[in-house]
C-alpha positions as CSV (number, residue, x, y, z in Angstrom):
1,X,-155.5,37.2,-125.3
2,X,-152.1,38.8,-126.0
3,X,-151.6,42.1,-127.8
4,X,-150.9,41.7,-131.3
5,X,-149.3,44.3,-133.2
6,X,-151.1,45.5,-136.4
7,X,-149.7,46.4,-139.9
8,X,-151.8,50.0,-140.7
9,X,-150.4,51.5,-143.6
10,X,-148.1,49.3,-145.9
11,X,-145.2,51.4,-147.5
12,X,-143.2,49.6,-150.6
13,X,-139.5,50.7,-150.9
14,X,-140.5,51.5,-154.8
15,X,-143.0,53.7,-153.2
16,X,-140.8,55.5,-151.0
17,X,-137.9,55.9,-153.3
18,X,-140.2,57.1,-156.1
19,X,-139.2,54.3,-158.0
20,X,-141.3,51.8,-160.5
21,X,-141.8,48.4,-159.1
22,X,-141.0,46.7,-162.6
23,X,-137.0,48.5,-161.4
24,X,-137.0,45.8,-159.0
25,X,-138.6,43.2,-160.7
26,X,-135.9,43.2,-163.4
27,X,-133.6,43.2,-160.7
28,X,-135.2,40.3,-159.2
29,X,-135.1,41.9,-155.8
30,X,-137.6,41.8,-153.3
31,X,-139.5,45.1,-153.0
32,X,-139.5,45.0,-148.8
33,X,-142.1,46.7,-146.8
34,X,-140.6,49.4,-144.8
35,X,-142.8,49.8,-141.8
36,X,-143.3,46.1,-141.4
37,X,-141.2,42.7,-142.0
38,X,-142.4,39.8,-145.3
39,X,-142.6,36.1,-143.7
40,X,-140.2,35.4,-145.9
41,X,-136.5,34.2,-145.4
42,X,-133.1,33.7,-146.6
43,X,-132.4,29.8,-146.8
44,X,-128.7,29.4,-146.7
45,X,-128.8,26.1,-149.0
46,X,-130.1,28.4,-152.2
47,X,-127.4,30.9,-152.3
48,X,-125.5,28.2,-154.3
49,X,-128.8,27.7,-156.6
50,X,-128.7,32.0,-157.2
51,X,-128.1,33.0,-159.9
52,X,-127.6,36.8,-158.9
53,X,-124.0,37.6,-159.5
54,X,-122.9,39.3,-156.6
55,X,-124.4,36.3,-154.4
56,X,-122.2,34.0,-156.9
57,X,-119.2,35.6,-156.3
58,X,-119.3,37.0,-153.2
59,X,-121.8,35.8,-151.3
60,X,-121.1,32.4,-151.4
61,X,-117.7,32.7,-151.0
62,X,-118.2,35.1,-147.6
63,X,-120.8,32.6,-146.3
64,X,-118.7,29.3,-146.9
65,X,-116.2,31.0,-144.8
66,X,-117.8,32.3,-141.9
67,X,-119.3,28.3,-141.3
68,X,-115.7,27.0,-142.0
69,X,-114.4,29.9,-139.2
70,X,-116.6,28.4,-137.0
71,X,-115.7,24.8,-137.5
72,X,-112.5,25.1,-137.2
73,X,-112.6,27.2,-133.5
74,X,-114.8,24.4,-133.1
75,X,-112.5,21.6,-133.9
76,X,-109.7,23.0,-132.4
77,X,-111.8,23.7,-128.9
78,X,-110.4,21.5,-126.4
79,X,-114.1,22.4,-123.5
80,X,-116.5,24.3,-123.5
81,X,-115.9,27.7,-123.0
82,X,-111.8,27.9,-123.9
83,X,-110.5,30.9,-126.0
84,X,-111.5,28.6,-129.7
85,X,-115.4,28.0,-128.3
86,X,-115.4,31.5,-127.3
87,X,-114.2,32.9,-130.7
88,X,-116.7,30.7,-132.4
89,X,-119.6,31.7,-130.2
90,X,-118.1,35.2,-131.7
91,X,-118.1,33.9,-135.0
92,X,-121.7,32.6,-134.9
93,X,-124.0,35.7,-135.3
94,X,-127.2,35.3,-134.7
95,X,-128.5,38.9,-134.2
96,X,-131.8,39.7,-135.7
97,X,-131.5,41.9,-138.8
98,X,-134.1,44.7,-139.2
99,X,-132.6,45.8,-142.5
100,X,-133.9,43.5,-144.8
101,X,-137.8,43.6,-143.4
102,X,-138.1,39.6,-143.1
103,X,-139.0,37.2,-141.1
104,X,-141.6,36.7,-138.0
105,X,-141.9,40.7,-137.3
106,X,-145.2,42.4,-137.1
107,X,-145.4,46.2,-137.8
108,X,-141.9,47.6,-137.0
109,X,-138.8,45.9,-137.8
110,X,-136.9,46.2,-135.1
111,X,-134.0,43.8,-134.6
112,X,-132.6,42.0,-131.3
113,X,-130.4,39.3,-130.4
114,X,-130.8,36.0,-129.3
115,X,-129.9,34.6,-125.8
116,X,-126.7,32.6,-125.3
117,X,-128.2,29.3,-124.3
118,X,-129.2,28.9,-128.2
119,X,-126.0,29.7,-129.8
120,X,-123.8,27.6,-127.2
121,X,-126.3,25.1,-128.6
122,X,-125.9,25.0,-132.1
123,X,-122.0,25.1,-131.0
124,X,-122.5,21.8,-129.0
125,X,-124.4,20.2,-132.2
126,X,-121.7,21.5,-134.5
127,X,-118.6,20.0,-132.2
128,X,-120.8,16.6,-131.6
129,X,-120.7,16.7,-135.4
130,X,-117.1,17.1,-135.9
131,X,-116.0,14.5,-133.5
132,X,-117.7,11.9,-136.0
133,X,-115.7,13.4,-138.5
134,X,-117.6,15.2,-140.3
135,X,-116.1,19.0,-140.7
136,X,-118.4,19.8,-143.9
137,X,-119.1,23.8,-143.7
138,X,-122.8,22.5,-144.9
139,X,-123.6,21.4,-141.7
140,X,-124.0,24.8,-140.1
141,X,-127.4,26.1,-142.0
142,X,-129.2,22.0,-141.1
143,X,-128.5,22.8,-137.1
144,X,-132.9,23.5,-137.6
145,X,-133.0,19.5,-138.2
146,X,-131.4,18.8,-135.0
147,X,-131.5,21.7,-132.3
148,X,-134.5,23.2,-130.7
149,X,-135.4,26.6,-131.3
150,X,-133.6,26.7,-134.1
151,X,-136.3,28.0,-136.2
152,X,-136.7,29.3,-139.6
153,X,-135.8,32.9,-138.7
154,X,-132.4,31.7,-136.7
155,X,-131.2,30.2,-139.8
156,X,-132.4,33.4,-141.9
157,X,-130.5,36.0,-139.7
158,X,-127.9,34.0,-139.1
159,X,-127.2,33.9,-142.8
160,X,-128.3,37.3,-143.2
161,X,-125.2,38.3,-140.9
162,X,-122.5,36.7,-143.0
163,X,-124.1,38.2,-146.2
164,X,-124.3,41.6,-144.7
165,X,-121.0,43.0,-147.3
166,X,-123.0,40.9,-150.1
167,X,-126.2,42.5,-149.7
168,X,-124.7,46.0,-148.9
169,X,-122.7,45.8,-152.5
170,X,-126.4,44.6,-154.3
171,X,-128.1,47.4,-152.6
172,X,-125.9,50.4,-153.4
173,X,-124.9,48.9,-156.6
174,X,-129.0,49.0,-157.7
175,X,-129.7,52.1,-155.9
176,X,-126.7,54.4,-157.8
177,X,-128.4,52.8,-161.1
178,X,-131.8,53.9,-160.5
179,X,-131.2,57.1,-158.9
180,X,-132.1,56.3,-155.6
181,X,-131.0,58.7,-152.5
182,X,-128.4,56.8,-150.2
183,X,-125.9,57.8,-147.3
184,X,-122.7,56.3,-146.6
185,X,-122.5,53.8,-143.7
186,X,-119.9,52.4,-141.3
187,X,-117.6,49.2,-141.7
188,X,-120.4,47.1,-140.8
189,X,-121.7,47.7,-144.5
190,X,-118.4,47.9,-146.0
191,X,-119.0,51.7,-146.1
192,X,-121.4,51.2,-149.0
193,X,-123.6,53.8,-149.8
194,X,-127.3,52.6,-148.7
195,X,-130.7,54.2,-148.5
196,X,-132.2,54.7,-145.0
197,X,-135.4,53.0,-143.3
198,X,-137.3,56.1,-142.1
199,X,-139.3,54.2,-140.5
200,X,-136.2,51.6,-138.2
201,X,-133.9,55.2,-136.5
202,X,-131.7,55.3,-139.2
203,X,-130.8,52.1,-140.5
204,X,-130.6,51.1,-144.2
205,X,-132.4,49.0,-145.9
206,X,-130.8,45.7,-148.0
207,X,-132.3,44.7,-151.0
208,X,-132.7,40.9,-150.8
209,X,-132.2,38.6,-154.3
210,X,-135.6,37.3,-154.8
211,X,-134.1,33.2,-155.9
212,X,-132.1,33.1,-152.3
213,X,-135.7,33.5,-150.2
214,X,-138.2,30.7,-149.3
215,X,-141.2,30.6,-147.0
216,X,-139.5,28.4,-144.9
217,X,-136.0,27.3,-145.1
218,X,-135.7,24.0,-145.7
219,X,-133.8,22.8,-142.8
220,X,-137.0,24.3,-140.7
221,X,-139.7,23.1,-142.9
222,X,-140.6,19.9,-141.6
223,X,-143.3,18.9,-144.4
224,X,-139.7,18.9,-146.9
225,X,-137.6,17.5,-144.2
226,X,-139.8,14.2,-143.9
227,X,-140.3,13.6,-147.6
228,X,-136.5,14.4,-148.4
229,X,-135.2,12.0,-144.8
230,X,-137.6,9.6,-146.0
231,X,-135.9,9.2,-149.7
232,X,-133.0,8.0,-148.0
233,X,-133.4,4.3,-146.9
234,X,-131.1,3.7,-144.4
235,X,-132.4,6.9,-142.4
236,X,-136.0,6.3,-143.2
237,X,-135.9,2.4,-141.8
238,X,-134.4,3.4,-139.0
239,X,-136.4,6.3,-138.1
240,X,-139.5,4.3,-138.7
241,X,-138.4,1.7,-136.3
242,X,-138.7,4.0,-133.0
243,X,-142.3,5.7,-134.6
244,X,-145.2,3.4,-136.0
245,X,-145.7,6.4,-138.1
246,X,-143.3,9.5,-138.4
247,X,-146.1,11.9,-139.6
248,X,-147.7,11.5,-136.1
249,X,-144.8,12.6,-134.3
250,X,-144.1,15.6,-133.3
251,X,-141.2,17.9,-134.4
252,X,-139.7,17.8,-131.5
253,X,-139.9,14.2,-131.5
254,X,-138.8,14.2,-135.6
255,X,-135.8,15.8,-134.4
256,X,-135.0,14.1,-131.6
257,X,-135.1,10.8,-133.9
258,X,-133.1,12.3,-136.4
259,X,-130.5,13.3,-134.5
260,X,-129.9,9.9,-132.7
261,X,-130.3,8.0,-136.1
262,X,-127.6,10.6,-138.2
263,X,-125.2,10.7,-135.6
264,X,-124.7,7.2,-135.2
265,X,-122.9,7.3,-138.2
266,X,-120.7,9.4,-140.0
267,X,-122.1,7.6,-143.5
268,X,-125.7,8.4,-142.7
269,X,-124.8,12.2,-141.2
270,X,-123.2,12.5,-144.9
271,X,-126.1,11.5,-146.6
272,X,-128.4,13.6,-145.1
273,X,-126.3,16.6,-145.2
274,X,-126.2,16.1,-149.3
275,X,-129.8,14.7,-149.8
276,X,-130.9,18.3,-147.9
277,X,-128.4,20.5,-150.0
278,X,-129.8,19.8,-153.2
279,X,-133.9,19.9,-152.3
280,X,-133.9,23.2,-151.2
281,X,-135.9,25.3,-154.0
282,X,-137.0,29.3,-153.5
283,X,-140.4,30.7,-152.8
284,X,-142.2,30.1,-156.1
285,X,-143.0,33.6,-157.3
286,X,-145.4,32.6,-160.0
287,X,-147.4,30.2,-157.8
288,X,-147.0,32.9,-154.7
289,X,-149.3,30.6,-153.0
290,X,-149.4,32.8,-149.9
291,X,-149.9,35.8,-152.1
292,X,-146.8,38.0,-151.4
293,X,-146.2,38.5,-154.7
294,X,-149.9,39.8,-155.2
295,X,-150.1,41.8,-152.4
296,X,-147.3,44.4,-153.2
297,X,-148.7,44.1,-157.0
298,X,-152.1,46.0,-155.6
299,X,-150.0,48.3,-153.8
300,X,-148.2,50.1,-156.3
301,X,-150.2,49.7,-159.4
302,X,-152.2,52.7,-160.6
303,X,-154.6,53.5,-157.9
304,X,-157.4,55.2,-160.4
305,X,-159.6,52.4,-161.0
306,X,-160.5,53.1,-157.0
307,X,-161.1,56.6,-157.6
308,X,-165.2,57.3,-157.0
309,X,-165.3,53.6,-154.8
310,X,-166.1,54.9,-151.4
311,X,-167.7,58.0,-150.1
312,X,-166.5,59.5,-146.5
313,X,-169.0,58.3,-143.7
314,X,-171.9,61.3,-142.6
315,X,-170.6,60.5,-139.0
316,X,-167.8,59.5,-137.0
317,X,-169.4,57.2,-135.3
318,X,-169.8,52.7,-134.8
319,X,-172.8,52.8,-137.3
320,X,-171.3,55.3,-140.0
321,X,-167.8,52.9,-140.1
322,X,-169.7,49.8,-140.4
323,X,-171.8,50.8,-143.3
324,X,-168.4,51.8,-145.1
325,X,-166.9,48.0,-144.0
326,X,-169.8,46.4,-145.6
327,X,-169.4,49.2,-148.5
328,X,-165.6,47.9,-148.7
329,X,-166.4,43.9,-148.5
330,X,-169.0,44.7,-151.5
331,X,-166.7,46.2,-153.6
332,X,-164.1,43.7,-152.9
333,X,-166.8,41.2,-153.9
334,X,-167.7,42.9,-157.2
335,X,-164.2,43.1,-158.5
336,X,-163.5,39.0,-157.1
337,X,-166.9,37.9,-158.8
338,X,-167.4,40.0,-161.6
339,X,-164.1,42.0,-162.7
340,X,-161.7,39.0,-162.8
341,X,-160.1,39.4,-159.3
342,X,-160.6,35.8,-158.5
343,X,-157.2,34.7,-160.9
344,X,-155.4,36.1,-158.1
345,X,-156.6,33.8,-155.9
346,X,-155.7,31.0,-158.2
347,X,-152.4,29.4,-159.2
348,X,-154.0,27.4,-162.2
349,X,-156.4,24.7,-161.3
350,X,-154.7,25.3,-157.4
351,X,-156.3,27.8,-155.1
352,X,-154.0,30.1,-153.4
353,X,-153.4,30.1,-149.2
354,X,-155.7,31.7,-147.2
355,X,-153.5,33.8,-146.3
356,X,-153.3,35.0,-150.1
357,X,-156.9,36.0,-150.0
358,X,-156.2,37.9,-146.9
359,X,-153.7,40.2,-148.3
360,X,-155.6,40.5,-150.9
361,X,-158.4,42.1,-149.3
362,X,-155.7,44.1,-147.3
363,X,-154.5,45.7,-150.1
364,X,-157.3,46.8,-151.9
365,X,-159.0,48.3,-148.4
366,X,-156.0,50.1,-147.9
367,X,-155.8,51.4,-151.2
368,X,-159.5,52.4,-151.6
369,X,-159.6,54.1,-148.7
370,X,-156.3,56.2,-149.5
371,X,-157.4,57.5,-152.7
372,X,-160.5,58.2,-151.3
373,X,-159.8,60.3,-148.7
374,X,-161.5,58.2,-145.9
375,X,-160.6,58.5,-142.7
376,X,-160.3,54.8,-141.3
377,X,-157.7,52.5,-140.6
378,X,-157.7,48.9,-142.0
379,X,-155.0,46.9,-139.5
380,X,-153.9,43.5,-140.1
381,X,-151.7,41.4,-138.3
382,X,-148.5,40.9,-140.2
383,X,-147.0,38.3,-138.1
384,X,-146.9,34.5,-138.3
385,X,-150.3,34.3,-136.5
386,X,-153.6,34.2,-137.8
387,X,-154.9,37.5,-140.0
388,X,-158.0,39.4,-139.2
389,X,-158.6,43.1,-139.8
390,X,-159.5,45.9,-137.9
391,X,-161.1,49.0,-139.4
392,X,-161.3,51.6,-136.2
393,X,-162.3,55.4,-136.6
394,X,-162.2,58.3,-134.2
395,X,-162.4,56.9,-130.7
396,X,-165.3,54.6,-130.4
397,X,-165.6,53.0,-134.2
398,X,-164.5,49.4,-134.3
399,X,-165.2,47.2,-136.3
400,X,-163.5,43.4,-137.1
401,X,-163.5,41.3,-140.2
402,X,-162.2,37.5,-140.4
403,X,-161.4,36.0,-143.6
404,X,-161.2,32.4,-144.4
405,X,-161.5,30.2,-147.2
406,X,-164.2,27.7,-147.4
407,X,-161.9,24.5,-147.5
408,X,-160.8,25.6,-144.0
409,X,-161.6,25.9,-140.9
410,X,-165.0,28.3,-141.5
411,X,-166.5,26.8,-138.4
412,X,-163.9,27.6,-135.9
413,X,-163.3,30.7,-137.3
414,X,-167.1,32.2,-136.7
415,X,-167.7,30.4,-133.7
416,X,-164.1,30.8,-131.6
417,X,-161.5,33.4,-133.2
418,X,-164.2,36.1,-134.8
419,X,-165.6,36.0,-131.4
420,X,-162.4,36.2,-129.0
421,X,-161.3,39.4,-131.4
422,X,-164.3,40.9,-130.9
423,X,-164.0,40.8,-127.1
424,X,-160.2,42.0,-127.3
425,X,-160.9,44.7,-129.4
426,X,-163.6,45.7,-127.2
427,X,-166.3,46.2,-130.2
428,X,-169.2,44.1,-131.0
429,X,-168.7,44.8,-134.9
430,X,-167.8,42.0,-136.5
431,X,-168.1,40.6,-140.0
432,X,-167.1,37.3,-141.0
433,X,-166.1,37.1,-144.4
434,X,-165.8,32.9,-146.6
435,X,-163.9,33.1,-149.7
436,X,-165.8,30.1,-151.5
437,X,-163.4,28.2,-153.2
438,X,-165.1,25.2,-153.0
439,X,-165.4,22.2,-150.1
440,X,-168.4,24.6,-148.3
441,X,-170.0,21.0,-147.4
442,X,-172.3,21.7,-144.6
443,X,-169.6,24.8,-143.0
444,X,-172.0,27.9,-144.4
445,X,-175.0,26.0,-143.0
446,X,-173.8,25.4,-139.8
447,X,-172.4,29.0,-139.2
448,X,-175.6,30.3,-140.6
449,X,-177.6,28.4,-137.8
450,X,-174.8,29.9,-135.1
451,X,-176.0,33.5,-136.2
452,X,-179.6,32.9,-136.0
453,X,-179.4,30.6,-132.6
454,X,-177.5,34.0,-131.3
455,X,-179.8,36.6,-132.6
456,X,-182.6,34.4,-131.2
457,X,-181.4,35.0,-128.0
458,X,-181.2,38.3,-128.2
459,X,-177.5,38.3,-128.5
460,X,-175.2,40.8,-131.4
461,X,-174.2,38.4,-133.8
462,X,-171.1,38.7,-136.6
463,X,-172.7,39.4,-140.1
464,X,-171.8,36.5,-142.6
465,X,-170.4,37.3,-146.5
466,X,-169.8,34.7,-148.9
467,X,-167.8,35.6,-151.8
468,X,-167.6,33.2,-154.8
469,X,-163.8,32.8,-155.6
470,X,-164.1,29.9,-157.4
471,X,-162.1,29.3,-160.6
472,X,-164.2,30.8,-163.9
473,X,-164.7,30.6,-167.4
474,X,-162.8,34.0,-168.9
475,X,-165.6,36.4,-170.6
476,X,-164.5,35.2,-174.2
477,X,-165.6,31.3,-173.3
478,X,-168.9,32.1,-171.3
């Protein structure tokens, strides 16, 4: 199993900076963790949807004409290679950008770039493009639809690095209003005055408008690509005529299709470039289905109500940390089943992501066991991968939790992943933990006769939790 790297201690920006997270939520920025990078990322299409002035006036304007500097090298490129393709292979920046904390990261935020095959092909795409006529700046943030390995965080950076002057003005301009402490930096951000990253050797950090970020932009999102290809006719008949059904292809093969059908014709390339423009909508803040939103709430409210929670184990030892694990999963329990906690784990009558469930649990671990002086270290994976925690003190204590959500895959997750953790992390601890949101069918049953088969046989098997997160009656209706 690979190494994965682990998220330990969270730290806000407003935390940091000594600043009150409602600062930045009338700002509608982002609050960015600083020792670790949000899956969350800057979708070209919406800067035109923003309505965060800079981004209006500058921004967009900046962006538009870093793709039109590129198409036009392009058009003007005679092969492959000549002095107009290598000043648009300039143009096209695709470097990673630690500054803002987005994207596919795990802890750290450290930023690279990206080898030369992809960009030259993005450049190929683009000039096929233009010889159909077709010189529409637009064109540049759909190259996800068509080329492989353009993925979500490509496009993010990509646009990132023509917004850099943008972001830099937003950043400095909110900071010097609120007081924040900032150092000046070099031509690359327009000498603004920015705060530094303590945690990335020096670099600042760029406050990203929350109404320009999605979870996935929509060029890379193939669940929205289908349904928005498949509003157009022409596209969609002629899509479905080399796949009996599109939704069992693959997106390889999506892409693949869609390419061959939109480049047959300039008319069809057209449509789909302005059927995509106007879909794209930003990460949903008030649904937060996968909980972002939530998380870095429990993170900087008022830690009190945690005060008295947890008591520091007798021993630094396995048996000692496991005893405050199970302390920690009760409490979380108590405050999801009997102090309310389970509306955070609801948008509505629609349950939140597992992966909203999982932060949340993040969150309040880390907290309690800040403010109450105990010495162990919840870790979660802050990746794109799967989440499980690790709670590790002194040199032997290990012990693993898995969270899912009962209308997923509960089975899988006791029998294969909780186990192949467990033998990674070289412990035997483990607890698995189902957020019951309905949809249990037969899953608790079945995992409940995995544990016993095990134990039978003499064998260490993973404790089972079921929280009930399902939707309640407040107190005042009961």
């Amino acid at each position: 199993m690979a190494a994965r790297k682990s998220l330990v201690h969270p730290v806000l920006f407003s935390s940091r900076f000594g600043l009150s997270a409602n600062a930045l939520n009338s700002a509608k920025l982002l609050d960015p963790i600083l020792n670790s990078d949000t899956k969350l990322f800057i979708d070209p299409l919406l800067l035109w949807k923003s309505q965060n002035a800079v981004i209006k006036k500058e921004g967009r304007k900046a962006v538009e004409a870093s793709f039109e500097n590129v198409i036009g090298l392009l058009d003007i490129s005679a092969a492959e290679g000549d002095v107009a393709w290598k000043g648009a292979y300039r143009a096209l920046n695709l470097d990673e950008r630690p500054e803002t904390s987005l994207g596919y990261g795990a802890a750290g935020t450290s930023g690279s770039s990206r080898p030369p095959k992809l960009r030259n092909g993005i450049l190929r795409t683009a000039k096929e493009i233009i010889t159909l006529g077709e010189k529409n700046p637009n064109m540049i943030p759909l190259m996800g639809l068509f080329e492989e390995g353009v993925g979500p965080d490509t496009l993010s950076d990509m646009t990132t690095n023509f917004l850099l002057p943008a972001l830099s003005q937003i950043t400095e301009e909110f900071c010097v209003a609120n007081g924040v402490s900032v150092q000046q930096f070099g031509p690359k951000y327009s000498d603004r005055k920015l705060p530094v990253n303590p945690y990335h050797a020096g670099a600042p950090v760029l406050l990203v408008p929350r109404d320009i970020l999605r979870d996935l932009p929509l060029a890379a999102d193939w669940s929205d690509v289908s349904r928005v290809v498949m509003e157009v006719r022409e596209i969609r008949d002629a899509v479905n005529q080399m796949f009996g059904n599109i939704a069992k292809a693959s997106v390889s093969q999506k892409k693949a299709a869609l390419r061959r059908v939109v480049f047959s014709s300039r008319t069809l390339l057209r449509k789909l470039i302005d059927a995509v423009a106007v879909a794209s909508e930003s990460y949903d803040e008030k649904a937060d289905l996968d909980g972002y939103y939530q998380f870095r709430r429990v993170l900087s409210e008022d830690p009190t109500p945690f005060v008295g929670m947890l008591k520091k184990p007798a021993t630094n030892d396995g048996n000692a940390l496991e005893q405050t694990v199970n302390e920690i999963i009760a409490r979380f329990q108590a405050m999801v089943e009997d102090n309310n906690m389970w509306e955070l784990l609801w948008n509505g009558t629609t349950p939140r992501h597992e992966r909203a469930s999982q932060l949340l649990f993040f969150a309040v671990a880390n907290v309690m066991c800040a403010v109450n002086d105990v010495d162990i270290s919840p870790e979660t994976n802050s990746g794109g991968g799967p989440v499980d925690f690790k709670f590790s003190t002194g040199f032997s204590g290990r012990v693993l939790v898995e969270l899912k959500l009962s209308k997923g895959s509960v089975v899988h997750g006791y029998k294969t992943q909780l186990e192949a953790y467990k033998k990674a992390a070289t412990t035997k601890a483990g607890i698995f933990v189902v957020m019951d949101i309905g949809g249990m069918g037969r899953k608790l049953r079945t995992i409940e006769k995995m544990k016993a088969d095990a134990e039978a046989r003499g064998e260490r098997a993973s404790e089972i939790v079921v929280i009930d997160a399902r939707r309640q009656k407040s107190a005042s209706k009961r």
